[in-house]
C-alpha positions in Angstrom: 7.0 -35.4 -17.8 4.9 -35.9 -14.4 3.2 -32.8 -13.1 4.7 -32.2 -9.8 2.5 -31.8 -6.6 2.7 -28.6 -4.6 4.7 -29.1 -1.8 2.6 -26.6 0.5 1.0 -28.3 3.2 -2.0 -25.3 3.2 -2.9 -24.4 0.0 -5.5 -22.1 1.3 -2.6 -19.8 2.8 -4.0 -16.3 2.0 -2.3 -14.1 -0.7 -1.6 -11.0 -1.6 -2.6 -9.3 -4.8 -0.4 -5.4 -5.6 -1.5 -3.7 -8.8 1.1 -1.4 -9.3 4.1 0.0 -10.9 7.5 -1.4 -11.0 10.3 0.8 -9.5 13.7 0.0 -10.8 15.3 1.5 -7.9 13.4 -1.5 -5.9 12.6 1.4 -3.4 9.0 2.1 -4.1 6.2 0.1 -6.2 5.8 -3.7 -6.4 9.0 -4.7 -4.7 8.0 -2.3 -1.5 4.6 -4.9 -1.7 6.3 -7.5 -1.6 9.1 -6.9 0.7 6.2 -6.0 3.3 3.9 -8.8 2.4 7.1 -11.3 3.2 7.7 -9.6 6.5 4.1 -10.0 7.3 4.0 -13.5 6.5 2.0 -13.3 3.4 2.7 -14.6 -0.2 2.6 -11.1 -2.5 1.5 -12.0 -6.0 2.1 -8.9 -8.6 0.0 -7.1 -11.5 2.3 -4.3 -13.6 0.2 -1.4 -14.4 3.2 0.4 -15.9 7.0 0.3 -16.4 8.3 3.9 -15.1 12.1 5.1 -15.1 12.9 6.7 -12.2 15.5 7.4 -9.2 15.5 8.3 -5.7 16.0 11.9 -7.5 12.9 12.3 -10.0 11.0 10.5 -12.0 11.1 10.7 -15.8 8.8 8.4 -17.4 6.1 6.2 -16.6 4.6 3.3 -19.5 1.0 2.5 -18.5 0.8 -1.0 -19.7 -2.4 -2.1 -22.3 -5.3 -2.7 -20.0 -5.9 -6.7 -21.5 -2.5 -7.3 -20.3 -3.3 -5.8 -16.6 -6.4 -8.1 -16.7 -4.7 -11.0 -17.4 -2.4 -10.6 -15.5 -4.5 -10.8 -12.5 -6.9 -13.4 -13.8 -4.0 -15.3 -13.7 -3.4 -14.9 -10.1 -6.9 -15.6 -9.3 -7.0 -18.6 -11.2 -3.9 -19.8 -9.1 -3.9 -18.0 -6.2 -6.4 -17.7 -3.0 -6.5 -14.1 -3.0 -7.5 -12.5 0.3 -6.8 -9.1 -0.1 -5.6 -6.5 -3.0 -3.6 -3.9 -3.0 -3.5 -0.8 -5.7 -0.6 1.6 -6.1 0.2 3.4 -9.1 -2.0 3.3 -12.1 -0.2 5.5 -14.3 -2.8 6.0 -16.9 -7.1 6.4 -17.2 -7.2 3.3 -19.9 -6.8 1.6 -16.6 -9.4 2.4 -14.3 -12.4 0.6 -15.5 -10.4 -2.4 -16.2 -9.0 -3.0 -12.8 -12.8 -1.4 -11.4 -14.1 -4.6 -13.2 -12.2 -6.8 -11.7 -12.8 -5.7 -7.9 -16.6 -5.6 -8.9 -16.4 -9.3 -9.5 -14.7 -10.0 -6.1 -16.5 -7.7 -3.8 -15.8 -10.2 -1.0 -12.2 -8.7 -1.2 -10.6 -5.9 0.9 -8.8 -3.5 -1.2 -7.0 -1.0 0.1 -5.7 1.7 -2.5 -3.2 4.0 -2.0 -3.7 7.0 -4.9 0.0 7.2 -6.2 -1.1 11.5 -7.7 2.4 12.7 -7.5 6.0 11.1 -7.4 7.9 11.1 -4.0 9.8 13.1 -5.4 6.8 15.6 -6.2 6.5 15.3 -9.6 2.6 15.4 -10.5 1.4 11.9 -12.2 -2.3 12.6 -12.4 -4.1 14.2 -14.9 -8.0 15.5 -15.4 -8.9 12.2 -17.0 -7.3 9.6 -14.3 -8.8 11.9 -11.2 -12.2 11.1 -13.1 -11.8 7.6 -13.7 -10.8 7.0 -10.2 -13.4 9.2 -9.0 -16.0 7.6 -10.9 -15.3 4.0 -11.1 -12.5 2.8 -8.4 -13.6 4.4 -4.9 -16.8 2.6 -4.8 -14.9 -0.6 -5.1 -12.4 0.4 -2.3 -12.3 -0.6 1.9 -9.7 2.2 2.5 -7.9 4.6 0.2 -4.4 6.1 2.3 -3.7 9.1 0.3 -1.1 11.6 1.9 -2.9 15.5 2.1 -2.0 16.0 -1.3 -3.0 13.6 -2.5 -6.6 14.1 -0.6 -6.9 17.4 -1.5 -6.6 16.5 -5.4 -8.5 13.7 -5.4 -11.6 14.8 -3.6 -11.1 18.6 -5.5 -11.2 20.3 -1.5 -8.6 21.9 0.5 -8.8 21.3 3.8 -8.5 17.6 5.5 -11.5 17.1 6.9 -13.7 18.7 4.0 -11.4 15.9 1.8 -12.0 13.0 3.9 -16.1 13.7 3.6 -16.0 14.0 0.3 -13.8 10.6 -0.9 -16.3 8.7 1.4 -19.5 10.7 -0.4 -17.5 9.1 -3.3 -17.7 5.7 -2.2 -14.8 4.7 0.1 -15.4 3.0 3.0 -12.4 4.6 4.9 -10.1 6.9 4.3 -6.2 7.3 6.0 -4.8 10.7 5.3 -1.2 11.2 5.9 0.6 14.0 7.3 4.2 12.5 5.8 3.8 15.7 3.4 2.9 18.5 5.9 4.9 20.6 7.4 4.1 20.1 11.6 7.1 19.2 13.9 4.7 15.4 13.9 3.2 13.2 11.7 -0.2 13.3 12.3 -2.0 10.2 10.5 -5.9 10.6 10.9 -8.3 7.6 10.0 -11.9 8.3 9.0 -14.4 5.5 9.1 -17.6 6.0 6.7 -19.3 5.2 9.9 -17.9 6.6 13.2 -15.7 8.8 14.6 -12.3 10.0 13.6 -9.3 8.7 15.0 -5.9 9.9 15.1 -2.0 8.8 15.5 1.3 11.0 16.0 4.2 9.9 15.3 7.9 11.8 15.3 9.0 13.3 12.1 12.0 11.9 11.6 15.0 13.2 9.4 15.9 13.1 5.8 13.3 11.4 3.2 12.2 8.0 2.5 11.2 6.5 -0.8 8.3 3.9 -0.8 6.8 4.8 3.0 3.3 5.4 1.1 3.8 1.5 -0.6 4.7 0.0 2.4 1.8 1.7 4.8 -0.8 0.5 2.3 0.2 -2.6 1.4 1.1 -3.6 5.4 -2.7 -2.8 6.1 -3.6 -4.7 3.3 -1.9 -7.6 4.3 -3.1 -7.7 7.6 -6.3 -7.5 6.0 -6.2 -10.3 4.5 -4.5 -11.8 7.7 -8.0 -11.1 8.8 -7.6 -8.4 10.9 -10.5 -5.8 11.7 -9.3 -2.2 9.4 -8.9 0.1 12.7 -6.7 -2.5 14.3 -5.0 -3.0 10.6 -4.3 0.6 10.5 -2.8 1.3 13.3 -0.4 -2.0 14.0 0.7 -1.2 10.0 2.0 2.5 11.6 4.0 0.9 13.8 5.5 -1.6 11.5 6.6 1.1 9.1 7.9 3.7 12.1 9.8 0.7 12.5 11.3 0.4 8.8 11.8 4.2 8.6 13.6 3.7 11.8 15.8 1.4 10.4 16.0 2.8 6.6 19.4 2.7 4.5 21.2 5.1 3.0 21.7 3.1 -0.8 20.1 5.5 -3.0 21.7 9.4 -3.5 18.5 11.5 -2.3 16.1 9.5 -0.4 16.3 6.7 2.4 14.7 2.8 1.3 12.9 1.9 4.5 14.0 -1.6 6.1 11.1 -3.9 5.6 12.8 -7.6 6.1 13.6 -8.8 9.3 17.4 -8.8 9.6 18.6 -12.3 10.3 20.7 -12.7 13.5 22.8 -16.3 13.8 21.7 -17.8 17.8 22.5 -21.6 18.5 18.6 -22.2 17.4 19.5 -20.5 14.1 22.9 -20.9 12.8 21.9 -20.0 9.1 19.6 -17.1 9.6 18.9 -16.6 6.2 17.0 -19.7 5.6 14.6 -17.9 7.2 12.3 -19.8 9.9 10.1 -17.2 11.3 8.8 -13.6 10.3 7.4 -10.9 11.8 4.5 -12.2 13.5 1.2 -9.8 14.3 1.5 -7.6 18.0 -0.8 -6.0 20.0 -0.8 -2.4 19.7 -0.6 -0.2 22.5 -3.0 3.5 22.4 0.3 5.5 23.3 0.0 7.2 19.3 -3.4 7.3 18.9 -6.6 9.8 19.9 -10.1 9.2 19.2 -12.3 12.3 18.5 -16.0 12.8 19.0 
């Protein structure tokens, strides 16, 4: 049988990498990459680093997949693929680390922007001793940004208060660090981005009701994509804030204890398109206004 020829007229379109966990729920995990990836305008290719059995409720059980599998899994994409960017989520077991550090070390080109899945939304801890020292030793050096919530920051970089954390995950080897405020308690969301080489910079947003499953997934992986878009990180940063305001915004109600943020543009029929989901046009990068954020000294 004749090979078939690609029908894509740019074959050089940039892609998206996730390494990450599937969610059976769809809420959180790979399919939050991809949903935002596809919104973005971005191909999302996939790596499994584990299986896990979970709800909107709790999680029960995560299976960290064998680490040759994980690596062929994403020499695979970059055989195929033009990878522009990577995104990592949850590793779900220290086996991991090195392999997927050894990968990034032979792409060092690549942004990566790794958001430290430590905890289930739902709270339950996924870290032990052994994965906070693999990550700490061999995947922060390989990373542009790391977007842990202050949890998360505070058990990764072993300090307890948000600025102390931020220092130390750079004197570990990030090039940026997000911290969220999606797990404190303020009246706002306070979002605060430190650059390895300037000043701080911070966004507020409201807190809005009720509690969403997969905002962490679809923060990181938006910033990754527009990464790979080739956006500078601070712009990256904050236009991915507003893009996922606007999903929480827009969230359903389909699981029992936790919203699933809106990621896809919702098709609307209009005489110039009657079938709106053969979909035409996505969400295309805006400018961002400075109404959310603050720069400090």
């Amino acid at each position: 049988m004749r090979a078939m020829k690609p029908k894509s007229t740019a074959p050089g379109d940039p892609v998206l990498l996730a390494i990450g966990g599937h969610d059976p729920g769809g809420g959180a995990g790979l399919q939050a990459d991809i949903e935002t990836a596809a919104a973005l305008g971005l191909h999302c290719c996939t790596a499994i680093t584990a299986i896990t059995v979970q709800t909107s409720c709790r999680l029960t059980q995560i299976i960290a997949q064998p680490a040759e599998q994980v690596r062929d899994q994403c020499l695979a994409v970059f055989e195929d693929c033009h990878v522009a960017a990577i995104k990592i989520g949850l590793i779900g077991h220290s086996h991991l680390v090195q392999t997927i550090a050894a990968m990034l070390k032979a792409h060092p080109e690549l942004p990566v922007v790794f958001d430290p899945v430590l905890a289930s939304g739902t709270g339950e801890r996924i870290a032990d001793a052994a994965l906070l020292n693999q990550l700490r030793r061999h995947l922060l050096q390989r990373c542009t940004l790391i977007t842990p919530n202050l949890p998360e920051a505070r058990l990764l970089a072993d300090a307890s208060e948000r600025d102390q954390a931020a220092r130390r995950l750079l004197e570990l080897g990030a090039k940026a660090v997000l911290v969220t405020g999606t797990h404190d308690s303020s009246h706002q969301v306070i979002n605060t981005f430190y650059p390895a080489d300037g000043a701080h910079s911070q966004w507020e947003w409201p807190r809005l009701e009720g509690s969403f499953h997969g905002s962490g997934c679809t923060l990181a992986s938006a910033i990754a994509a527009r990464l790979a878009l080739g956006q500078e990180i601070k712009a990256a940063v904050a236009e991915a804030q507003h893009y996922v305001m606007e999903t929480l915004r827009q969230a359903r109600a389909l699981a029992r204890c936790q919203f699933i943020p809106r990621r896809l543009p919702q098709p609307v029929a209009n005489k110039a398109n009657p079938h709106p989901y053969a979909l035409r046009t996505l969400v295309a990068p805006t400018a961002v206004t400075p109404d959310n954020e603050h720069q400090s000294d």
